[in-house]
Backbone as a ProteinNet text record, in pm:
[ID]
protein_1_A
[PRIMARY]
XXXXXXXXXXXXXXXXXXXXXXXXXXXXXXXXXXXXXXXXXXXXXXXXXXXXXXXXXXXXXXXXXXXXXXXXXXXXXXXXXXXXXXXXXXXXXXXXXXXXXXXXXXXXXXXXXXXXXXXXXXXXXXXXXXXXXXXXXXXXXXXXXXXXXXXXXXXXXXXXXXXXXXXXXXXXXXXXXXXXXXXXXXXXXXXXXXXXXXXXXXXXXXXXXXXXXXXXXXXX
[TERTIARY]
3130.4	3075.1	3133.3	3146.6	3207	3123.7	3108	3089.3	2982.2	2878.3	2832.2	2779.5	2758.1	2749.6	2571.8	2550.1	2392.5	2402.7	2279.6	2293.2	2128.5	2129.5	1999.4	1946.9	1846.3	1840.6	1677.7	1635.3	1537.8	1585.2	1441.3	1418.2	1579.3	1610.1	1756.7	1797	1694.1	1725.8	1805	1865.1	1924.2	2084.2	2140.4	2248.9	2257.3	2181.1	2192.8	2243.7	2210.5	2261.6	2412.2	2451	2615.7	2651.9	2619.9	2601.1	2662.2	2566.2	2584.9	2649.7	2642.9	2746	2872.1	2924.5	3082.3	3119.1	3006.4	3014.7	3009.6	2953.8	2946	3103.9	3123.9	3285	3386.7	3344.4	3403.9	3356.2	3245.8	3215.1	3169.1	3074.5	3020.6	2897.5	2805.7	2647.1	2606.8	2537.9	2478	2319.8	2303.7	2155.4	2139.8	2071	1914.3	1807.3	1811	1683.1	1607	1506.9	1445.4	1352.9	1359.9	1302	1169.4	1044.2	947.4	937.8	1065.5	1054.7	978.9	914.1	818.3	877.9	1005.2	1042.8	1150.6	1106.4	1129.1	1284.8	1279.4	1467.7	1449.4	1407.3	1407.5	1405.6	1327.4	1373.7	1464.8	1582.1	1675.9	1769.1	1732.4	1812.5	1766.5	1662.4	1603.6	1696.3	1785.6	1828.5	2029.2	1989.1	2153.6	2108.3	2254.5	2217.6	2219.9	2147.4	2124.1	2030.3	1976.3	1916.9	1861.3	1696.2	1592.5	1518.8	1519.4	1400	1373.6	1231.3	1118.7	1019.5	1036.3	928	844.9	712.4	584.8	615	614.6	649.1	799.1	824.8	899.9	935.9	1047.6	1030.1	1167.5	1245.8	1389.5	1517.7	1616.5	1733.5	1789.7	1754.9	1764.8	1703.4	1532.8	1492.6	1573.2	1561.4	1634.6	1738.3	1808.5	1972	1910.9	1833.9	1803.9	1742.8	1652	1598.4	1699.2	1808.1	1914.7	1979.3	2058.9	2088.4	2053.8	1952.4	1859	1881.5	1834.3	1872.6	2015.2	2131.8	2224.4	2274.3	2222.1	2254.7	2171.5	2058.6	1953.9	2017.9	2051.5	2159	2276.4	2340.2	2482.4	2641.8	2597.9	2681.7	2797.3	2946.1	3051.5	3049.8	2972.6	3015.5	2919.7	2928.9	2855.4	2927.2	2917	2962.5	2863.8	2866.3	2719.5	2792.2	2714.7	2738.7	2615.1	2559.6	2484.8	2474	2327.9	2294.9	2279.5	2365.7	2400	2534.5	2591.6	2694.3	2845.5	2805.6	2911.8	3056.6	3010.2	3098.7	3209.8	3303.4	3369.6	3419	3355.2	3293.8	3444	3537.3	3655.4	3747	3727.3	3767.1	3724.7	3579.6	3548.4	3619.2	3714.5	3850.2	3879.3	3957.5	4079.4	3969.8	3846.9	3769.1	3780.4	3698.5	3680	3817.2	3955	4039.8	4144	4094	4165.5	4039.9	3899.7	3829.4	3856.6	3878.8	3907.5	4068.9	4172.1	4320.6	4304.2	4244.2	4215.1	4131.4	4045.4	3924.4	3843.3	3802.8	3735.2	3558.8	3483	3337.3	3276.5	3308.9	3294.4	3427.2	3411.1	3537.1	3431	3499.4	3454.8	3513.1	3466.5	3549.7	3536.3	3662.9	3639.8	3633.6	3590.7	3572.4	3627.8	3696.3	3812.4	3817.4	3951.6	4008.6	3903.8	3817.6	3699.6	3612.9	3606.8	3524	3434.1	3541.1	3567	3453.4	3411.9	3398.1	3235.9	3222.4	3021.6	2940.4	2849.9	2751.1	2760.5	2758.6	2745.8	2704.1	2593	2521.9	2645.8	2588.7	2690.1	2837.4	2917.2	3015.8	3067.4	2984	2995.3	2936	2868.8	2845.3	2914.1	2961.1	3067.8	3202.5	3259.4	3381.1	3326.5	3234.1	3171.3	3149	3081	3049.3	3147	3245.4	3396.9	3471.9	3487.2	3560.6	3471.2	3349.6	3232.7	3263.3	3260.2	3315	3410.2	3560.6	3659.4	3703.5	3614.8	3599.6	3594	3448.7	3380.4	3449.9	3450	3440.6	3633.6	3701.6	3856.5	3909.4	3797.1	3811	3877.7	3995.3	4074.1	3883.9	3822.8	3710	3731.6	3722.4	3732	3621.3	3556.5	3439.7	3299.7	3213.2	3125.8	2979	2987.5	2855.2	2858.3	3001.6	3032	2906.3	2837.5	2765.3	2819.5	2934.5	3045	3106.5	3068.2	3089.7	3145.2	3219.2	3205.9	3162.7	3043.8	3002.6	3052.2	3092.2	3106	2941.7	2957.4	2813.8	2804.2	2895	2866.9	2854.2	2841.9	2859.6	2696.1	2699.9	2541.8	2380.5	2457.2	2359	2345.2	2444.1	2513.9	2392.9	2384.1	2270.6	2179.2	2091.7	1949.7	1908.2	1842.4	1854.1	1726	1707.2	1542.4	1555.3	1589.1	1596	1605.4	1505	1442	1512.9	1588.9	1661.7	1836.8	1878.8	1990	2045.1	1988.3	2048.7	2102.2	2009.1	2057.2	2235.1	2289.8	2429.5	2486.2	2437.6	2456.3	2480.7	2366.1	2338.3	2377.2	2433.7	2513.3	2660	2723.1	2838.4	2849.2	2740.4	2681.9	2715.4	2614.3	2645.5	2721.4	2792	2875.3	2982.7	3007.9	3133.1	3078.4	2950.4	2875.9	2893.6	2904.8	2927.6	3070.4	3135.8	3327.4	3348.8	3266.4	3341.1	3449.6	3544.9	3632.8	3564.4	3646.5	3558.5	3691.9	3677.3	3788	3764.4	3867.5	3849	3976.1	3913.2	4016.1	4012.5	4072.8	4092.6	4037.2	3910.2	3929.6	3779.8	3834.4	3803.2	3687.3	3557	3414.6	3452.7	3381.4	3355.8	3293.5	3203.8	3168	3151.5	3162.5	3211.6	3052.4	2957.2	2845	2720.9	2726.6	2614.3	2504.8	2522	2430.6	2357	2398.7	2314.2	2206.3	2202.1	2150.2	2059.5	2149.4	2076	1941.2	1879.2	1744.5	1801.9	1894	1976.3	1888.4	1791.8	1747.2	1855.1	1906.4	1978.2	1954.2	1841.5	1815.8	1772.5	1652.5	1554.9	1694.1	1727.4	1827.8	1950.2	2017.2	2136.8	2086.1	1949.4	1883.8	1899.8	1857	1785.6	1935	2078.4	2182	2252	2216.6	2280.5	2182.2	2084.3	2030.9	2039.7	2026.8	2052.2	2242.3	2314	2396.2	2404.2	2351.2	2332.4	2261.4	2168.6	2103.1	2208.7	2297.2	2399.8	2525.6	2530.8	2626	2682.1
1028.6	1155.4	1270	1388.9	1493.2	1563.5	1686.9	1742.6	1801.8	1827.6	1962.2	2057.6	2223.6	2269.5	2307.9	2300.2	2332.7	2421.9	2555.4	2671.4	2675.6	2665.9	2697.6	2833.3	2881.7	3003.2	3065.7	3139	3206.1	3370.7	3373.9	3541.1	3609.3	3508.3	3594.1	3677.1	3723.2	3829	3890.6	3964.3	4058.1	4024.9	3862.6	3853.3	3695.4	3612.9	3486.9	3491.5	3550.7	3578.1	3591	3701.8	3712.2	3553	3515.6	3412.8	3250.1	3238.2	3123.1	3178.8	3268.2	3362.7	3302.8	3355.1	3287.8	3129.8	3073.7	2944.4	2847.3	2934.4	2857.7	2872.6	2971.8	2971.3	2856.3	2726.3	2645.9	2515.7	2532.7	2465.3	2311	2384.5	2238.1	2296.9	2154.2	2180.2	2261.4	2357.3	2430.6	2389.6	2333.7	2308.1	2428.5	2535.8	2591.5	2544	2536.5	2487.7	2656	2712.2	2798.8	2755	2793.5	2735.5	2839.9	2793.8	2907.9	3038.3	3072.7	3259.8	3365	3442.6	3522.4	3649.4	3680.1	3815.9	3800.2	3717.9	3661.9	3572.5	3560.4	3484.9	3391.1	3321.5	3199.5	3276.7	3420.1	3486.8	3543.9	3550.1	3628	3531.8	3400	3261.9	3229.8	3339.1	3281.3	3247.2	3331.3	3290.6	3234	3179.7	3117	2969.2	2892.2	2747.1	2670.5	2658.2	2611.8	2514.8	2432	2368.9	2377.5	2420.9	2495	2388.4	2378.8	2307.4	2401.3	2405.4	2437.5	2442	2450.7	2476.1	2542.7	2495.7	2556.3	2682.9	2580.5	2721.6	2677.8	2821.7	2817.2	2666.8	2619.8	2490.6	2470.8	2583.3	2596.8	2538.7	2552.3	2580.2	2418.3	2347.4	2133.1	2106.9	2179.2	2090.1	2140	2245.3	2313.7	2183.4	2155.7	2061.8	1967.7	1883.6	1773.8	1716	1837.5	1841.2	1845.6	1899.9	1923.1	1787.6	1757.3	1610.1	1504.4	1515.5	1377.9	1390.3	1510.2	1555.3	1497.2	1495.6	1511.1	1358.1	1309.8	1167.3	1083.7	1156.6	1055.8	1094.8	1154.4	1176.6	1214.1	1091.5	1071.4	1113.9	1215.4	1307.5	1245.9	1232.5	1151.5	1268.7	1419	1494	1587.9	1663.3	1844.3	1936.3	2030.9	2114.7	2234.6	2300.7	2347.3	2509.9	2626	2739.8	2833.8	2919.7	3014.1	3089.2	3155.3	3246.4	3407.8	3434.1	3537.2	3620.6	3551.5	3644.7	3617.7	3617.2	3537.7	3481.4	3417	3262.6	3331.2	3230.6	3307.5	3180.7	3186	3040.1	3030	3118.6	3061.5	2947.3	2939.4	2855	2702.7	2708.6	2560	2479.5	2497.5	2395.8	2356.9	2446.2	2418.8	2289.2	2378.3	2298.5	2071.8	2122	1964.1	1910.4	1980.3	1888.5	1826	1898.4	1895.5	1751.8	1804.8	1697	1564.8	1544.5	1431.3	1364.4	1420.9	1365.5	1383.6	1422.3	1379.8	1293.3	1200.3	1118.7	1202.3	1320.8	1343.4	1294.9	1238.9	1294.7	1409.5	1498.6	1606.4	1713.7	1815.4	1948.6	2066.9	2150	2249.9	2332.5	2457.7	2613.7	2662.8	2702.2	2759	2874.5	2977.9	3126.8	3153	3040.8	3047.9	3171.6	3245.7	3337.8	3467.8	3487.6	3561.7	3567.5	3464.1	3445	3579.8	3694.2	3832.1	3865.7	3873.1	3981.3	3914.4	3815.7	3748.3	3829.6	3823.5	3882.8	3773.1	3876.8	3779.1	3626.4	3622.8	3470.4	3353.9	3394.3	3305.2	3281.9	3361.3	3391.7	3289.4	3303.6	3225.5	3077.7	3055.6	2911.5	2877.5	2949.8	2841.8	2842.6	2902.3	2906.7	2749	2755.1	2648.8	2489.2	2534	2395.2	2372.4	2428.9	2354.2	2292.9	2378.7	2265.5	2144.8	2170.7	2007.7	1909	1989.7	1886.9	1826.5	1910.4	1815.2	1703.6	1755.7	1680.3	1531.4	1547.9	1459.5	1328.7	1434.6	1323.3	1308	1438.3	1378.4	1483.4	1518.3	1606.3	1722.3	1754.2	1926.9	2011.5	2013.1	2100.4	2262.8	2339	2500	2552.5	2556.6	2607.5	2519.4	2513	2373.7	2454.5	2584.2	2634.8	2690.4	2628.3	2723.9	2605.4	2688.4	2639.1	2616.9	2683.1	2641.6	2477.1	2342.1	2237.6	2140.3	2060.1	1964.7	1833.9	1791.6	1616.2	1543	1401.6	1286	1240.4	1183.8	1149.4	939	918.3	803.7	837.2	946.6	956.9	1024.8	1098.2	1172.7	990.6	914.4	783.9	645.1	725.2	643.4	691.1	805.8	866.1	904.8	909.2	925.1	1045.9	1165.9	1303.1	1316.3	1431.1	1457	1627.6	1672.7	1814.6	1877.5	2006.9	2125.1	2229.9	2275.7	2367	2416.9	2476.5	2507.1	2404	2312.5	2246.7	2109.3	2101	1946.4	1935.3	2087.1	2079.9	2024.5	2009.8	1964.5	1841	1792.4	1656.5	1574.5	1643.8	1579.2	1562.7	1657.7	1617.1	1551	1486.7	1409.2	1255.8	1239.7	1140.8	1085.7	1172.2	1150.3	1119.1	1146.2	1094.2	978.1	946.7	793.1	725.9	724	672.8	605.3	681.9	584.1	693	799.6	914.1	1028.3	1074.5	1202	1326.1	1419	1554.5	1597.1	1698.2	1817.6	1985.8	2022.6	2208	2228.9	2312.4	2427.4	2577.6	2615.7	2757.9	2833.7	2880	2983.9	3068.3	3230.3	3348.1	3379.1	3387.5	3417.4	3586.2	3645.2	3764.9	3887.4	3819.7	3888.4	3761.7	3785	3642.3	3563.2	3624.1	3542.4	3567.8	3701.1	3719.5	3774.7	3866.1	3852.5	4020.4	4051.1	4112.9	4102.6	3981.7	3909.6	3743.1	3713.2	3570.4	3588.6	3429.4	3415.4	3375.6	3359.4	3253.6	3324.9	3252.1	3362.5	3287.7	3398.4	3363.7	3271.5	3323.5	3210.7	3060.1	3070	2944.1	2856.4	2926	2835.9	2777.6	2867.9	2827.1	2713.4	2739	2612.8	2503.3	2478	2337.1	2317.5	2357.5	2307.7	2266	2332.6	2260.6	2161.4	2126.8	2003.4	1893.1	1932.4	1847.4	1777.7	1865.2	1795.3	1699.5	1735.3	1651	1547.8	1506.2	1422.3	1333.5	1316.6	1238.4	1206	1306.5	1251.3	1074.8
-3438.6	-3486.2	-3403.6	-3453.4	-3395.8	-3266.1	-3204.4	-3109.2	-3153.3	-3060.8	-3047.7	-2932.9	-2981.2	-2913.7	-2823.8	-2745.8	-2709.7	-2622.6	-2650.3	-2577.8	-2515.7	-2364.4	-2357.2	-2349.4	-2379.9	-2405	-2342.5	-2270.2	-2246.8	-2231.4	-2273.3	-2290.5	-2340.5	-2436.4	-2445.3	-2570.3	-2663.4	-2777.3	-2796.5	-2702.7	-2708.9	-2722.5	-2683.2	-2666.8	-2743.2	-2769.3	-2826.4	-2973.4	-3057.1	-3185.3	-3185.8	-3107	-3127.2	-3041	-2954.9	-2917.5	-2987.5	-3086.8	-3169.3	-3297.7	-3328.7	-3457.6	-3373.6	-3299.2	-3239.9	-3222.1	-3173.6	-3175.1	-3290.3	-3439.5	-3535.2	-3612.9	-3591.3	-3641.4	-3597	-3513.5	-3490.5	-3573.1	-3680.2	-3737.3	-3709.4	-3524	-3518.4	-3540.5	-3495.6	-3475.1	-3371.8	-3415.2	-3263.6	-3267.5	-3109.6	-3083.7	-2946.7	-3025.6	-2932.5	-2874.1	-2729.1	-2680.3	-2605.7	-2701.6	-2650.2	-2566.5	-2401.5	-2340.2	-2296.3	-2353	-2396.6	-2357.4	-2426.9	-2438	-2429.8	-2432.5	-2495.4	-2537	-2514.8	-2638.3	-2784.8	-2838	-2953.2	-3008.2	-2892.8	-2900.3	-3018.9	-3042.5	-3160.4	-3282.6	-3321.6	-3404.4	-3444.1	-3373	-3365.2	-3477.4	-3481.7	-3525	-3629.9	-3709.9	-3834.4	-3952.8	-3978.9	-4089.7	-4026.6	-3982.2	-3920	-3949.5	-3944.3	-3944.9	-3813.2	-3793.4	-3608.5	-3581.7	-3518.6	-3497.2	-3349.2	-3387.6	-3289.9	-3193.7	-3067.4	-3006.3	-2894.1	-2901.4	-2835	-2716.1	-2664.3	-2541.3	-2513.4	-2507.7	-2501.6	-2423.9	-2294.9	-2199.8	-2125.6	-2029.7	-1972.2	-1832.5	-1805.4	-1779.1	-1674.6	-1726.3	-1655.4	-1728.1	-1647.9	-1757.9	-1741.7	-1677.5	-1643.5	-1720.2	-1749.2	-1849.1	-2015	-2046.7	-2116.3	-2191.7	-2078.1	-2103.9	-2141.8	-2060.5	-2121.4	-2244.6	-2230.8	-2455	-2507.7	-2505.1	-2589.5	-2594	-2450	-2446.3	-2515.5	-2519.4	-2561.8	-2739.5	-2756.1	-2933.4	-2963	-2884.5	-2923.6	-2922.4	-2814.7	-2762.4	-2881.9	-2945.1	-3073	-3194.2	-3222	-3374.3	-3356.9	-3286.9	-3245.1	-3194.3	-3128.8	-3123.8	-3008	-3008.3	-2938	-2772.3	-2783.3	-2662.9	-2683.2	-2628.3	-2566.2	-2502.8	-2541.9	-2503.2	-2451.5	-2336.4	-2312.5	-2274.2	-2308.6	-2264.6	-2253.5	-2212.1	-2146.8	-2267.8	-2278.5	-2424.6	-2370.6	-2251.9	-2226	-2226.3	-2342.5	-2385.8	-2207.7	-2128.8	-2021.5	-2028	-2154.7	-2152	-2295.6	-2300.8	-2397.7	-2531.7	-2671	-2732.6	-2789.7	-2798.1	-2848.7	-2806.3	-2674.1	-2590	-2579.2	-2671.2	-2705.9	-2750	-2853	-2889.4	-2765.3	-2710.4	-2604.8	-2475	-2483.9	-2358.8	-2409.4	-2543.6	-2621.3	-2647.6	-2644.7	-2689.4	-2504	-2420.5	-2268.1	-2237.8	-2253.8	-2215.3	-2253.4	-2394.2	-2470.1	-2424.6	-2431.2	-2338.8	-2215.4	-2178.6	-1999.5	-1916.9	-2062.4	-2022.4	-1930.2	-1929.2	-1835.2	-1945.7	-1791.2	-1788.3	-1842	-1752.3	-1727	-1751.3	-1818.5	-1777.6	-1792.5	-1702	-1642.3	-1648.7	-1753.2	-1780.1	-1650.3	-1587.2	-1467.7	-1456.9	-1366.3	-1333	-1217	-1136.7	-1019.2	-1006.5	-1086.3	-1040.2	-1052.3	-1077.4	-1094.1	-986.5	-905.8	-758.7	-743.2	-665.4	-622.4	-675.8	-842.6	-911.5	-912.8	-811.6	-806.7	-721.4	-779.3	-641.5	-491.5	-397.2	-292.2	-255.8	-266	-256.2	-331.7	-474.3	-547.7	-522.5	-496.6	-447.1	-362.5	-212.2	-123.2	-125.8	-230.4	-280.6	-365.4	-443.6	-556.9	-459.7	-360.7	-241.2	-197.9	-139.1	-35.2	-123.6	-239.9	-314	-372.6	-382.9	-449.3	-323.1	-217	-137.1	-97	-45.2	-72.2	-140.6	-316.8	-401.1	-400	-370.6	-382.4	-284.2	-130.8	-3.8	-38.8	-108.8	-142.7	-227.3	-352.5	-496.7	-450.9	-448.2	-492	-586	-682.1	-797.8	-767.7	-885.7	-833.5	-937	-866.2	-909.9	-832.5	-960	-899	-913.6	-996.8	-998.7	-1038.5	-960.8	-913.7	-1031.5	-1038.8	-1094.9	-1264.2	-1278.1	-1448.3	-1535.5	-1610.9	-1715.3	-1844.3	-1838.4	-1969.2	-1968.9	-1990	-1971.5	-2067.5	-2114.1	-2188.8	-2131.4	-2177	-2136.3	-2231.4	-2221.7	-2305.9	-2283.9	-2409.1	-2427.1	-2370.1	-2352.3	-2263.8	-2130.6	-2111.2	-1942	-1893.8	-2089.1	-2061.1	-2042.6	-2131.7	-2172	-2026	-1901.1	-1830.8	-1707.5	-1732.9	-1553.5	-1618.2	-1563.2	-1540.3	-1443.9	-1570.3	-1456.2	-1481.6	-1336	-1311.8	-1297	-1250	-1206.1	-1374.7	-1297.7	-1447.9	-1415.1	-1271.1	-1277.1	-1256.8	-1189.2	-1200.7	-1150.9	-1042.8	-985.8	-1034.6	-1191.4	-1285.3	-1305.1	-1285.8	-1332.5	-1216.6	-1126.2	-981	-893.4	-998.3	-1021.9	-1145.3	-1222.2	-1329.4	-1265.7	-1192	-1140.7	-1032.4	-929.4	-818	-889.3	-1035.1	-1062.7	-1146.7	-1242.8	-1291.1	-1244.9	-1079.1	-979.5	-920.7	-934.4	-866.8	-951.7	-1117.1	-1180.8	-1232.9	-1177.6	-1188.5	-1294.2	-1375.5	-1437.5	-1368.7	-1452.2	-1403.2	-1463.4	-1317.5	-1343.6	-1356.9	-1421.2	-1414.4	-1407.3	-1433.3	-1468.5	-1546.5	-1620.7	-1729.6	-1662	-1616.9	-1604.5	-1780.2	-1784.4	-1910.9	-1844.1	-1826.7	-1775.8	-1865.7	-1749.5	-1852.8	-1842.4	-1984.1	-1998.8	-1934.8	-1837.9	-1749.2	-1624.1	-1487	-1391.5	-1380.2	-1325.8	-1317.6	-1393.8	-1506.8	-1561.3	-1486.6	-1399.1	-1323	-1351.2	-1465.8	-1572.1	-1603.9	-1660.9	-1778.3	-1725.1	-1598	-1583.5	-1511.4	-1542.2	-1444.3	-1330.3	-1255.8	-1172.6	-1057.6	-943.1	-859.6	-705.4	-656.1	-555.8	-479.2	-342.9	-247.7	-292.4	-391.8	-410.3	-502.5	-601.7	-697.5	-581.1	-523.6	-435.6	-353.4	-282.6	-200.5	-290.5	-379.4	-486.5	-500.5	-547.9	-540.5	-434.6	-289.5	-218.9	-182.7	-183.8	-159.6	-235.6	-401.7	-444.3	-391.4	-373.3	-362.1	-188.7	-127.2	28.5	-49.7	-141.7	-159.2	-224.6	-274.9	-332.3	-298.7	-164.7	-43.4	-52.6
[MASK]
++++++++++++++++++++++++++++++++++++++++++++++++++++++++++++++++++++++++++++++++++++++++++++++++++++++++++++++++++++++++++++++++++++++++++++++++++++++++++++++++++++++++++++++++++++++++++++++++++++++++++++++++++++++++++++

C-alpha cells in the first residue's frame, strides 16, 4: 500500500488548512491528529478530504504521533511521512523525502534544517549543534539535524518499537530506538520555510529541551 502523510496539529487554525491543501496535491492520504484544540482547527478541514482524529484534550505532540501511527500502521499503510501544522516545513519536498527514504533503506530520513542552524532561537540552536554530534557519536548516523519534525518512517520500523513519550521528546526516542533496533537513519538536506517555527510552535524551550536530552541519556 502506498504512503501517507500525518500532521499533528494543535491550536493551529490559522495555518493547517494551507497546510494539508499542499500536501494533498501529492495525492496521498492525509491523517490529522487534532490534538484537543480549542480554537477551532478541525474546522478549518471541514470540507477537504482528510482523515480527522481527535483528542479530547490536549495530550502533546508524542501522543499526537502515535494516534496517527497506530491509524496508519491499522489500515495498512507501507510508511509516514510526518510534518508540523505550522506552515514551517515545506510539503513539496515529500516526493523527494519518500523516494531517498525508500533507495536508501532508511528507517528513518530526516528533512534537515542544517544549514539554517543560525537562523534558531538560542536554546534550540545549541541543542540541535549538540544532539547531532551525540547522535552521530553514538549511533554512526551522518544525522544533521536530530529535531526536524519533517520525517519519513517505514512502517516496519514504526511496528518494530514500542514508544511511550507524549512529548517532543517521542521523536527522540524514535531515533534512540530505531538505531537499537538494527534500523538506518539518515538526512536529506531540504530548507524549512521558516528554520524553527518559533512563531507559531508550542515547543517550550527549557522543559521540552530537558525531556530530549534525557530521553536520549536514557538509551545510551
Amino acid at each position: 500500500m502506498a504512503d501517507c502523510i500525518l500532521i499533528p496539529a494543535y491550536n493551529a487554525s490559522a495555518t493547517l488548512r494551507t497546510v494539508v491543501a499542499e500536501c494533498l496535491m501529492h495525492g496521498l492520504t492525509v491523517v490529522v491528529v487534532d490534538d484537543g484544540s480549542s480554537d477551532g482547527t478541525a474546522a478549518v478541514l471541514t470540507d477537504l478530504p482528510v482523515t480527522l482524529l481527535s483528542h479530547q484534550v490536549n495530550r502533546g505532540k508524542g501522543a499526537a504521533l502515535r494516534t496517527g501511527f497506530g491509524w496508519a500502521l491499522a489500515n495498512g499503510y507501507t510508511g509516514v511521512v510526518t510534518l508540523d501544522a505550522d506552515g514551517q516545513h515545506d510539503p513539496s519536498a515529500i516526493p523527494r523525502l519518500a523516494e531517498e527514504a525508500a533507495s536508501g533503506g532508511f528507517g528513518v530520513l530526516l528533512a534537515s534544517r542544517h544549514s539554517q542552524f543560525e537562523q534558531m532561537a538560542g536554546l534550540r540552536k545549541v541543542w540541535n549543534r549538540f544532539g547531532v554530534w551525540c547522535l552521530r557519536k553514538r549511533t554512526g548516523f551522518e544525522i544533521h539535524d536530530s529535531q526536524s519534525g519533517f520525517r519519513y518512517y517505514r512502517s516496519d520500523l514504526l511496528r518494530a518499537v514500542q514508544l511511550e513519550k507524549d512529548g517532543y521528546d517521542l521523536e527522540m526516542e524514535l531515533l534512540m530506538k530505531c538505531w537499537r533496533s538494527g534500523f538506518r537513519i539518515g538526512s536529506l538536506p531540504v530548507p524549512a520555510r521558516v528554520a524553527d517555527g518559533r512563531a507559531t510552535s508550542h515547543y517550550r524551550a527549557v522543559p521540552d529541551t530537558w525531556n530530549i536530552c534525557m530521553t536520549f541519556l536514557r538509551y545510551m
